[in-house]
C-alpha positions in Angstrom: 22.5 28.4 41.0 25.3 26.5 42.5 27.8 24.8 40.0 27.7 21.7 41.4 23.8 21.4 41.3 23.9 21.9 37.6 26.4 19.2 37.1 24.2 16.7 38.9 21.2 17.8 36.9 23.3 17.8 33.4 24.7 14.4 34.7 21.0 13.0 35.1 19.6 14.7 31.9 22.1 12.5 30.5 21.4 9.2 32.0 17.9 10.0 31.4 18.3 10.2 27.3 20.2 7.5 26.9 18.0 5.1 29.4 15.2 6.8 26.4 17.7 6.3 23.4 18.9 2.9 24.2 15.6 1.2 24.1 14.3 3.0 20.9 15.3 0.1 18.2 15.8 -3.4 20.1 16.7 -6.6 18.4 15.6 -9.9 19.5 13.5 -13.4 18.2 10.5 -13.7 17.4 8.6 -16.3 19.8 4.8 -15.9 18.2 3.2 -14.8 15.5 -0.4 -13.8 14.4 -0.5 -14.2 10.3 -4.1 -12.8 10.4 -3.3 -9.9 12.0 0.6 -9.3 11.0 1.9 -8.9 14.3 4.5 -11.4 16.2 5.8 -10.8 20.0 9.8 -10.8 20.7 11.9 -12.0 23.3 14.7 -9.4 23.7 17.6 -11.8 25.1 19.1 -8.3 27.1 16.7 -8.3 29.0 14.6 -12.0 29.0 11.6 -9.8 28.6 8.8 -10.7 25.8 7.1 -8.0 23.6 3.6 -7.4 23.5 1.9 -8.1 20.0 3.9 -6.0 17.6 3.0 -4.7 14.2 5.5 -6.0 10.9 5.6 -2.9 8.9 7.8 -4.7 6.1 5.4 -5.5 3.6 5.7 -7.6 0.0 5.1 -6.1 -2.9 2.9 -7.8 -5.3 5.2 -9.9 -7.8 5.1 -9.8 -11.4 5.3 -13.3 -12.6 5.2 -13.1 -16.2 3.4 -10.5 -18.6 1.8 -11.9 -21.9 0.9 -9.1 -24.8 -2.8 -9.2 -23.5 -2.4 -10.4 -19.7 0.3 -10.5 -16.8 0.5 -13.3 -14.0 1.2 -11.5 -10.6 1.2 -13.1 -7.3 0.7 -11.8 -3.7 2.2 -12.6 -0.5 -0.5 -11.0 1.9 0.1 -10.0 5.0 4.0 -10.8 6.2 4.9 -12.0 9.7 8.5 -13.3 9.9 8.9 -16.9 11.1 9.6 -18.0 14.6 13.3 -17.8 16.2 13.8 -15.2 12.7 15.9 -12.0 14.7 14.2 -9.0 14.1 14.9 -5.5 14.5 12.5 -3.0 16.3 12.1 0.2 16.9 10.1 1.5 20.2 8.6 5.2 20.8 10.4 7.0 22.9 8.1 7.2 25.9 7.2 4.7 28.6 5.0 1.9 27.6 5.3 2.5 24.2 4.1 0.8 21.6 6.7 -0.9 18.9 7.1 -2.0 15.8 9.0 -4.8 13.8 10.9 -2.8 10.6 12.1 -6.3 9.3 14.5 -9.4 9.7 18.1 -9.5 10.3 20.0 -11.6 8.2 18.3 -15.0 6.6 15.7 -17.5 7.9 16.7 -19.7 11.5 
């Protein structure tokens, strides 16, 4: 094979992994939500483009509020969708029209 042919296709292996890599985990705000399902959609502000419905996979633990010698007060947030305009990090499959996933918020409420 010549040289130069397996430079060009080296050279677009290359561009082709990180076109892949670079849209694995996206950050952008959240623009609706769903609380009954967990899922929001995100506007990514590289791009102007708006998610589909994405899953929250952060969840809230079930807190202890107080514990008596015979009882304990717990509380339970349900299901967790971030709020709108929060920024959220995500993290995409690495194939075409792949389906994401919201891992959690970045930094505190908008």
């Amino acid at each position: 094979m010549d040289r130069s042919v397996e430079i060009r296709d080296h050279e677009e292996m290359v561009k082709t992994m990180d076109a892949i890599l670079s849209g694995l985990v996206r950050i952008g705000k959240v623009t609706d939500r769903d609380t009954s399902s967990g899922k929001v959609r995100v506007l990514f502000p590289d791009s102007g483009l708006t998610s589909d419905w994405l899953f929250c996979l952060q969840n809230m633990a079930p807190i202890t509020i107080g514990t008596a010698e015979e009882h304990t007060h717990t509380a339970s947030s349900g299901i967790w969708t971030p709020t709108i305009n929060q920024v959220v990090a995500c993290l995409y499959l690495p194939m075409p029209d792949a389906d994401g996933f919201v891992l959690g918020t970045i930094g505190g409420a908008p």
